[in-house]
C-alpha positions, 0 to 999 in steps of 0.5 A, a space after each residue: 237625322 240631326 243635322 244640328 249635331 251633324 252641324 256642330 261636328 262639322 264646325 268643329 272639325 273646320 275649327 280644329 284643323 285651321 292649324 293644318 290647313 295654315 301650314 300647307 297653306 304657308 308651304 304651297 303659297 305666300 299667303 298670309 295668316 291675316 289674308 286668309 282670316 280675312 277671306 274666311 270672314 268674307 266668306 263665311 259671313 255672307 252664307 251665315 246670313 243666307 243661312 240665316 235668312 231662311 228662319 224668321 225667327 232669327 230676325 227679330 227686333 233686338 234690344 239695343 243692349 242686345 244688338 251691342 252684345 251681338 256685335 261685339 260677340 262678331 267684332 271679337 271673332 273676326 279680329 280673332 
């Protein structure tokens, strides 16, 4: 089985109904768009890292251009 595309599925089936998933949230409890981005964030980063913490690969020495790529690439998501 491809789990990479199974993967990408799933992400992109997550993505897609963050929409829907707000509008119940609004409905059933006073959170707010930035609490839950922010708890999303909280939480996904962490397992992210787990994740990412079982292939060496990923754990190479960057460049510094590179890390400065990377980290805005991560400071634009989490904003958004």
């Amino acid at each position: 089985m491809n789990f990479r595309l199974l993967f990408m599925s799933l992400a992109a089936v997550s993505w897609g109904t963050i929409g829907t998933t707000m509008v119940l949230l609004n409905q059933s409890t006073p959170l707010s768009p930035l609490l839950v981005g922010f708890w999303r964030v909280a939480i996904a980063s962490p397992l992210l890292l787990l994740a990412a913490s079982r292939n060496q690969k990923l754990w190479r020495i960057y460049s510094s251009q590179e890390l400065k790529v990377y980290l805005a690439l991560g400071a634009c998501m989490a904003v958004y």
